[in-house]
Structure formats: C-alpha cells, structure tokens
Residue, then its C-alpha position, 0 to 999 in steps of 0.5 A: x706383472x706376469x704374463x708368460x702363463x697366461x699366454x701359455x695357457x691361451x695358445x694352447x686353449x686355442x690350439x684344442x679348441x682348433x683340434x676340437x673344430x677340425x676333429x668334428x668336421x664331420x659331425x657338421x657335414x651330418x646334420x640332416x641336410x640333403x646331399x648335392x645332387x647326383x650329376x644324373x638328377x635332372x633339373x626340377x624345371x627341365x619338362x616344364x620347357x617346351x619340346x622333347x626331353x630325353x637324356x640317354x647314355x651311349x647306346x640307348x635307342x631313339x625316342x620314336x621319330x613318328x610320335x605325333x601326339x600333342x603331348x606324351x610321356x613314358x615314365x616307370x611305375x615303380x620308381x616314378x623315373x620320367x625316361x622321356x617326355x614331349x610338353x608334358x605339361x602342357x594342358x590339354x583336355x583328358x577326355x575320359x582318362x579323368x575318369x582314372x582321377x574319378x576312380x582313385x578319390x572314389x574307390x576308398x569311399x563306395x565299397x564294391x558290394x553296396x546295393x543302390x537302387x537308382x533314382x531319375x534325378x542321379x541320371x539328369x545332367x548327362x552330356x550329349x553324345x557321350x559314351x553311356x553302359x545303360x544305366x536305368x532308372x528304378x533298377x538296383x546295382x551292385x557297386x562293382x557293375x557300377x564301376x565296370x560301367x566306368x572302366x569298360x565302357x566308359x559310362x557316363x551314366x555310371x559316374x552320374x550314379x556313383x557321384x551321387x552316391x558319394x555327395x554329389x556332382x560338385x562335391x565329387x569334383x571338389x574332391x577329385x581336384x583335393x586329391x589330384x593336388x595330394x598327388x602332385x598333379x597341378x595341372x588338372x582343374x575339374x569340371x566335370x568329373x566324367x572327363x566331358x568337354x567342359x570349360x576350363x576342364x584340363x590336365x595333362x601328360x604328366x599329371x594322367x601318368x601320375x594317375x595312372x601309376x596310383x591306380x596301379x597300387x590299388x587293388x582295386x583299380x588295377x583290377x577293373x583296369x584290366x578286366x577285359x570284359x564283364x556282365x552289366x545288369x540289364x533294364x528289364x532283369x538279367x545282364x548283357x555282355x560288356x567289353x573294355x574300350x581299350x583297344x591296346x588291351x583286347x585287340x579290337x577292330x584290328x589294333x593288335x594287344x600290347x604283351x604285358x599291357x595292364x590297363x588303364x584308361x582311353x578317352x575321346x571327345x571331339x575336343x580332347x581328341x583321342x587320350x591314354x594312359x597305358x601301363x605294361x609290365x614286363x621282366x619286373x619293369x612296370x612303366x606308365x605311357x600316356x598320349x594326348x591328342x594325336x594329330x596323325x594316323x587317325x583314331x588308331x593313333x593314340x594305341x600305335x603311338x602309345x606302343x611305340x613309347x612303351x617298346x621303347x622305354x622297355x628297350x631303354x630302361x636302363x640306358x638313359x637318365x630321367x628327365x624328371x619324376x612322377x612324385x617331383x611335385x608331391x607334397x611333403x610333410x613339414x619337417x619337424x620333431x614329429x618326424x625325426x628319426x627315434x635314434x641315430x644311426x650308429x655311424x652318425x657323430x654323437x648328437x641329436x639329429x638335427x642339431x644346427x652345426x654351428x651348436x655342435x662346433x661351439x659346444x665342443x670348442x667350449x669343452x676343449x677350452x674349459x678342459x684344457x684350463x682345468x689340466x693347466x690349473x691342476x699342473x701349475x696351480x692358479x694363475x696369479x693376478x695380473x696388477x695394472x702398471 
C-alpha cells in the first residue's frame, strides 16, 4: 500500500485550488450585479409616506414654512433628483396640467404644418365652462395654432380637434395612459384627455414633474411651453391675439415673472382647484416644481407657492440628498444577452460578463487541480495502484 504520494498530491491540489479561489475573489465581486447602495440614496418607498420629506446637509436652507398646497414637489430636471416633496403622490385631480401628458403622446404624431379643416362633430363633448381658444367649425388650421390653442389658452376646443385627428377621444386616452405607464408615472388614470373634471380622473405631484421634465426634452414642447403670446386664426378670416395663461410666466394681473422660468402648464377646475407645473433654469441647473391645490392665499397661491420651491431648490441644490427620483418608477428593459455589453472592459478579470460566480470559481479550482497533477506526474511518474489489504 502506498499512501505517502497521493496524499502529498492531494494537499497540494487543495492548496492551489484554495490560491485559485482566494486569487479570483474579485472576479466574483464583478459579475454585473449592482453595488450596495450610496449611503445618500434615499429609500425607494421614502415619498409614498405621508408628510414632508426633505434631507439636507448642515447649512441647507428650510423648505418654506407658508407652503399650503395639498401636494408639491421640487426636483432637478437633469438628474431626475427629487430635493424635497410633501404627499407626492397623493392623487389629486390635475386640472389642465394633464394637458402637459395630452402634448408629449400627441406631439411625435400631428406634424406642426398639417392643415385640417374642422368638421362640427370633432367640437361636440366640450365641457361646460371650460376654458376655450375659439376654435370654429368649417374653418381650417395649421397644427401648430392648434397647439398654441392648448399651451396658451388652455383650450379645450383645441385638444377636442387635435384628438380627433389623431383617432379619437377614447383612443387618445388610451394612448396618454400607455405613455404615462412608459414614464413611470403610475398614479395617473385618464378620462378625459383635456384634464376636465371627470370621475376617476387623477394623477399627481410626482407624476405632472415627470411630465413636466419630459416635455422639457422635446423641442417642441419646450417651445410652445414658453411662448408667451401668439396670433390664433379667426372665425371669419384673419388672427387674434392670444397670450399664455401662466401667470408665472408673463407677469399678468400682478403676479410678478419668475427669472428664468421656462414653462410649462397651469390649470384650474372648481375640483381640482388651481395646478402647476413650472420649470425655471438657472447657472446650468434646471429644476422642475409642481404645486397641487393650495388651500390658502387665493387663485395666486399656485404661483407665489411654486416661487417659493424653485428659490429654494436653487439656494439648496447642492445642499441636500434626494429624497427619491423622477425616473425611479420607470420601466426598464429585461436584462438579457440583447443587452450586454459588446466587450468588457479592460479593468474586468477575463470572463464573459455575466458569468455566475459560482462558474467562474469552479472552472478555475478545476484548472488548478487537473494542473498541479499534470506537474506531479511529469516529476515523479505515475501514481501506482493502491491494492486492497
């Protein structure tokens, strides 16, 4: 019996084999998973709680202590950084600031320059006492007054003409809840595309910033947003003047314009009560501020409230953690090999990305063993049988 060198042999196999896993304890911290998280990533459930939310660093300024608003938000555009909130999604209804959601699934499909001439069925269906552009029957408009019509004045009579020429009320809606579910925004049901109040219809603070910071990446949303007045064709030949309802904007019945402020959307319904989303850039920081239904200060509220955020998510910026993220909710594509990088990158163990740890270990432990018998072999010759006593 003969049991000195195939001991020898196996300690020594074992030994590489532990070199071998200790070796690529790296490559098995690298296989694609995701880190741990930042210790200044907020919790993803964090703005579902009731309340304000806010997380500031030693010598950030106080959120405004006079904001009444059933709900608000204040968030950068560019980053999707959520800086402070309070019930942000909450679901309320939007009033008009739907039309922000109307525009983004609309825009792609009805080219500006389009010529439609309108027919009487496509004005039928129009609330009572909602706000209208003076869209006519028999008369033909370019898209784009169109949607002056829906940015400006807030038309309803607008969105009744531009839905119709994109399928229809039903199918609009349809539409705009299939993108607002691509954005991420799952607080939003829609009725009735031209925000109107209608049962079940809502969305929320979070979800009107998501719209809000999406438009503001389309050309042609960002242009209308800000447009501060226009020429709308009239009834019996030639234009009228038309100028945007946000006050914020243009300064009107004594609200003074916000520096910087790009848009987007105000609204009002005696159920909603007064909504906004506004979007203000300045020194290369865009942010995003909405407010939903504030219960003091009157129909100026909405403005001076939604001032009061952007002032100070411009003074804070910087200064505090997120509280959460615009694209926190949004889909993302299912992993697979469709989706993994081409090469990896020079700083990654050899291997292909992706590879389980557990096969990256093993392969390699195999490897050691079956070499350090090959060396063992060619050394001392082969191992003779070991014969039963």
């Amino acid at each position: 019996m003969t049991i000195g060198f195939a001991s020898r042999a196996a300690v020594s196999t074992c030994a590489l084999c532990t070199t071998g896993l200790l070796a690529l304890a790296p490559a098995a911290a690298d296989t694609g998973t995701d880190p741990a998280p930042r210790a200044t990533a907020a919790p993803a459930s964090l703005l579902y709680r009731h309340g304000t939310h806010v997380r500031p660093r030693p010598g950030a300024p106080d959120v405004p202590d006079d904001l009444s608003a059933r709900s608000w938000l204040v968030a950068d555009a560019d980053t999707g950084a959520v800086l402070a909130a309070h019930d942000a999604h909450r679901r309320l209804p939007p009033a008009s600031t739907l039309k922000t959601l109307f525009a983004l699934t609309l825009l792609p499909a009805l080219p500006a320059g389009i010529r439609h001439r309108v027919g009487e069925d496509e004005l039928k269906g129009i609330g009572p006492d909602s706000s209208l552009v003076g869209v006519s029957e028999d008369r033909t408009y370019r898209v784009s007054d169109l949607w002056n019509g829906v940015f400006l004045n807030s038309g309803n009579d607008a969105v009744r003409v531009l839905a119709a020429l994109a399928g229809g009320w039903r199918a609009t809606a349809e539409r705009m809840q299939a993108e607002a579910r691509a954005l991420g925004a799952r607080d939003t049901r829609v009725t009735s595309p031209d925000g109107y109040d209608a049962p079940g219809q809502v969305s929320s603070a979070y979800d009107l910033a998501v719209f809000g910071r999406a438009g503001l990446r389309n050309r042609e949303f960002a242009r209308y947003c800000a447009r501060v007045s226009a020429r709308f064709p009239g009834r019996h030949g030639g234009s009228y003047g038309i100028r945007n309802t946000n006050r914020l904007l243009t300064g009107a019945d004594g609200v003074e314009p916000y520096r910087g402020l790009i848009g987007i959307k105000n609204g009002y319904t005696s159920r909603a009560g007064h909504t906004l989303v506004a979007a203000a850039r300045r020194n290369g920081r865009t942010l995003v501020a909405t407010v939903m239904n504030p219960r003091e200060g009157g129909g100026h509220a909405v403005y001076e409230e939604a001032r009061s955020l952007l002032d100070w998510g411009f003074e804070a910026a910087g200064r505090v953690d997120p509280v959460g993220s615009l694209d926190a909710l949004r889909p993302r594509p299912p992993a697979g090999p469709e989706t993994e990088p081409a090469a990896a990158p020079a700083a990654r163990p050899a291997g292909r990305p992706g590879r389980p740890a557990s096969w990256t270990i093993a392969g390699a432990a195999l490897l050691g063993g079956s070499g350090v018998a090959l060396y063992l072999r060619i050394k001392w010759g082969p191992v003779p049988r070991t014969r039963p006593l």
